[in-house]
C-alpha positions in Angstrom: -178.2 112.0 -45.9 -178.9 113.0 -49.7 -180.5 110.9 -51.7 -177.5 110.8 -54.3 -174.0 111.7 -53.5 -170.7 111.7 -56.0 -167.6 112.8 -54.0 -164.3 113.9 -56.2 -165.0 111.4 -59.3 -163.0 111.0 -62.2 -163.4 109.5 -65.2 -160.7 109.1 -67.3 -160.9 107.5 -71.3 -157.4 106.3 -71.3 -155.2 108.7 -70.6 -157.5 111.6 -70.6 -159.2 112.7 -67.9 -163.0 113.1 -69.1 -164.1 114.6 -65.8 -161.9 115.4 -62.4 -163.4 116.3 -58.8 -166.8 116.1 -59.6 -169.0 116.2 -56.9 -172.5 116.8 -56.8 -175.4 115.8 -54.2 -179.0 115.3 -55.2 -181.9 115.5 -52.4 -185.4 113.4 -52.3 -187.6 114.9 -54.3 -185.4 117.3 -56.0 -185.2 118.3 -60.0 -180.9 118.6 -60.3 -180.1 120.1 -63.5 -176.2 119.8 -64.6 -175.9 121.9 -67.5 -172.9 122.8 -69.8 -171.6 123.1 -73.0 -171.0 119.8 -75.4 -167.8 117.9 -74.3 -168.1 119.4 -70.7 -168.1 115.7 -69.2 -172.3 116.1 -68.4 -172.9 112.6 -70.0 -170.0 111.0 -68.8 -171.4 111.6 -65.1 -174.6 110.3 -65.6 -172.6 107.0 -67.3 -170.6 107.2 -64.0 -173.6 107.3 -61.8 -175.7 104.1 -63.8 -172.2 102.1 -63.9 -171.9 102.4 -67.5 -168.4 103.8 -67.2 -165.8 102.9 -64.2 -164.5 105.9 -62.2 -160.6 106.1 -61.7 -161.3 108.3 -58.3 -163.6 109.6 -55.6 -166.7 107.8 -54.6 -170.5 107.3 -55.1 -173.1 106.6 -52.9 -177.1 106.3 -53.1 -179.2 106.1 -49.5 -176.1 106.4 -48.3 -175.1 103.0 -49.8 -171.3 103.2 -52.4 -172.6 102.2 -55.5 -169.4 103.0 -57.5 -168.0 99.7 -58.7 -171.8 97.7 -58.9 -172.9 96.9 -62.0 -175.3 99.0 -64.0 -178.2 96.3 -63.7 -177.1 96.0 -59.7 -177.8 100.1 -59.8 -181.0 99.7 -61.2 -182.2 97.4 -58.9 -181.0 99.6 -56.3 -183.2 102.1 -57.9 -181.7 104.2 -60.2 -183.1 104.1 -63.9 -181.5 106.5 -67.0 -183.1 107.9 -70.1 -179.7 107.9 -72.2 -179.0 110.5 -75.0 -180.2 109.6 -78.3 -183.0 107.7 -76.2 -181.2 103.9 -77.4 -184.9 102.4 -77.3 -185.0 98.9 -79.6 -186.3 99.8 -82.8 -187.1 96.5 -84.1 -189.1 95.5 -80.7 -193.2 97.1 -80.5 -194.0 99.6 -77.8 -195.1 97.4 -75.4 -192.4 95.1 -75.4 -190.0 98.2 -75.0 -191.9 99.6 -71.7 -191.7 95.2 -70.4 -187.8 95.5 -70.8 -188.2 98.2 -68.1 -189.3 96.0 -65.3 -186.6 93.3 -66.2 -185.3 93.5 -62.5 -188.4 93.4 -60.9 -190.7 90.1 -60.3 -193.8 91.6 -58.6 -196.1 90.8 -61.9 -199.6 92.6 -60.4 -197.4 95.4 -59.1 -195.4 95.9 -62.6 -199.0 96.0 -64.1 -200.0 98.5 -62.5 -197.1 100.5 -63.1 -197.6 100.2 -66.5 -200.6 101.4 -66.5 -199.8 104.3 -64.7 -196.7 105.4 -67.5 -199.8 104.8 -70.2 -201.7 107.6 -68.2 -198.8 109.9 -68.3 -198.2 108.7 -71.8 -201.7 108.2 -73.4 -200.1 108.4 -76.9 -198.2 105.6 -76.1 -201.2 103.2 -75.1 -202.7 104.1 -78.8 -199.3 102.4 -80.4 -198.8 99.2 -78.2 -198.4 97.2 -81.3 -196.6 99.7 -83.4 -192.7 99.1 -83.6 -191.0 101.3 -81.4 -188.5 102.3 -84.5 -191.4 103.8 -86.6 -192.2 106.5 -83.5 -191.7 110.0 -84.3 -188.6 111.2 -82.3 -191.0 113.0 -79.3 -192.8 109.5 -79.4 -189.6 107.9 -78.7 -188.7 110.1 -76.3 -191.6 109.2 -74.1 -191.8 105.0 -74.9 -187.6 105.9 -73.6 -188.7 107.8 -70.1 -191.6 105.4 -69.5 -189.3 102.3 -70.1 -187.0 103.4 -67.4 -190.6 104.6 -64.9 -191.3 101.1 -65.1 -188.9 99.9 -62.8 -189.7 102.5 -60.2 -187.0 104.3 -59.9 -186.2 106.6 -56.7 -184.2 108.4 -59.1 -183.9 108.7 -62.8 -180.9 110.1 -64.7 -182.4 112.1 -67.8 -179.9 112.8 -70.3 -180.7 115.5 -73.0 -184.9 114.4 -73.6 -185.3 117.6 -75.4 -182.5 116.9 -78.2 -183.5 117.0 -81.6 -187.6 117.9 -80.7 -189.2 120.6 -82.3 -190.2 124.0 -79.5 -193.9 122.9 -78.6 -192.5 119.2 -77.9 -189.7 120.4 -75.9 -192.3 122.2 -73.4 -194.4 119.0 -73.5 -191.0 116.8 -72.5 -190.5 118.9 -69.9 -194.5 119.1 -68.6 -193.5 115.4 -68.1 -190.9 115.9 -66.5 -192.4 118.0 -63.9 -194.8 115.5 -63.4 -192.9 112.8 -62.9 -191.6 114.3 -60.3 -194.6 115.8 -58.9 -195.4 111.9 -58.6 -192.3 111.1 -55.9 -189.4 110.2 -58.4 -186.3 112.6 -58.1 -184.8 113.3 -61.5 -180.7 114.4 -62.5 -181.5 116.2 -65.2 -178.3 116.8 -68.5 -179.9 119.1 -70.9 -178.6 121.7 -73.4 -181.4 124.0 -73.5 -180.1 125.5 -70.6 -183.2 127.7 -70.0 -186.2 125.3 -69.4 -183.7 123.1 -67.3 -182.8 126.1 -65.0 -186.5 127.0 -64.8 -187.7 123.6 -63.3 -184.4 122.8 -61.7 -184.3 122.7 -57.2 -180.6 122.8 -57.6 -178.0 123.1 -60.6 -174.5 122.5 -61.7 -172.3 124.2 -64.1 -169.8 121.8 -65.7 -166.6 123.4 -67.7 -164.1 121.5 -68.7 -164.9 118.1 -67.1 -165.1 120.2 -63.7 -168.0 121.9 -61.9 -167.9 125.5 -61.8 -170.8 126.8 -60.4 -173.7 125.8 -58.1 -176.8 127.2 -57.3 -180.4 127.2 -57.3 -182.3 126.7 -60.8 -183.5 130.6 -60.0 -179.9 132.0 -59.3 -178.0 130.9 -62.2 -180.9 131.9 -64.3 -179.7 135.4 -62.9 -175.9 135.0 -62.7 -173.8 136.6 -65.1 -171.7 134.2 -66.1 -174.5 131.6 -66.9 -176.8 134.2 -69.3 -173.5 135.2 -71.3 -172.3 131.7 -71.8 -175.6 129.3 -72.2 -178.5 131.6 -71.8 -177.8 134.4 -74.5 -176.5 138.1 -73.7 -179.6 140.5 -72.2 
């Protein structure tokens, strides 16, 4: 049984079907990348997956359990935690209080402690801005309050969409350092990114997505090879 499974989901935004016959499965301990160009529908499945958007078809199940239809904080209790594009961390609010809204669902205080230490290791830049409001980060800063907020409810898998977006090169191979990590420490990680490269490099298992449908599947190493991925999202030669 995989950890995540989406059978044959659509999504539709009114009339328009934003993605059709997606399906995708994601093992323990895996890095899946889905990669595609902008508009491809990559967001909109990892929306589908948290519950932040209702799918019109097809079915979604985690440990074997259908989770399409819960509610987004019933997902995350379930065990599923997302980094969204853009990062959405509350400006206004310090660091620390953004990593505590993490760990809403949980009520195992010594436990949640601890876990917040352990995102401060990963994070140590973080632990030197506690008190700092979150808005004043730098965007890389934000990036990493936004992936240890989500840690902090101890996720079995977390839905990472685009952390490299908008970070300048020696950031991006920091992000994805962490990444690596992360999962190095248990947590299986769905991966969206544009820079289709350093995804593919780290990535078990990836997706192609092309017009809201998936086009080709493979292992991080073999679309790195294939054809049709270098010409389209990797650069010619």
């Amino acid at each position: 049984m995989s950890l995540l499974e989406v059978v044959d989901v659509d999504v539709l935004y009114g009339n328009v079907r934003a993605i059709q016959g997606v399906s995708l499965c994601v093992e323990a301990g895996q890095i899946v990348t889905l990669i595609g160009a902008n508009g491809a529908g990559k967001s909109t499945t990892l929306n589908a997956i948290s519950g932040v958007l209702p799918i019109s078809r097809g079915a979604i199940r985690f440990k074997g359990q259908l989770i399409s239809g819960l509610a987004s904080h019933g997902i995350v209790r379930l065990g599923i935690s997302q980094v969204p594009e853009g990062r959405r961390i509350f400006g206004k609010l310090t660091v620390s209080e953004n990593i505590s809204l993490g760990s809403f669902v949980r009520n195992d205080w010594h436990e949640i402690q601890q876990d917040r230490e352990r995102v401060l290791e990963l994070f140590p830049r973080l632990r030197e801005r506690l008190r700092q409001t979150a808005g004043t980060l730098s965007g890389g800063e934000q990036q990493m309050l936004a992936m240890a907020r989500a840690l902090v409810a101890r996720p079995a898998l977390i839905l990472l969409d685009e952390p490299s977006m908008g970070l300048a090169p020696m950031l991006v191979e920091q992000v994805f350092e962490i990444i690596k990590e992360i999962n190095r420490q248990g947590v299986t990680i769905l991966l969206v990114e544009q820079n289709a490269f350093a995804a593919l490099e780290i990535a078990d298992q990836a997706y192609v997505l092309a017009s809201g449908a998936i086009s080709l599947t493979g292992s991080g190493a073999e679309l790195l090879r294939h054809e049709q991925v270098i010409s389209a999202y990797l650069g010619e030669g």
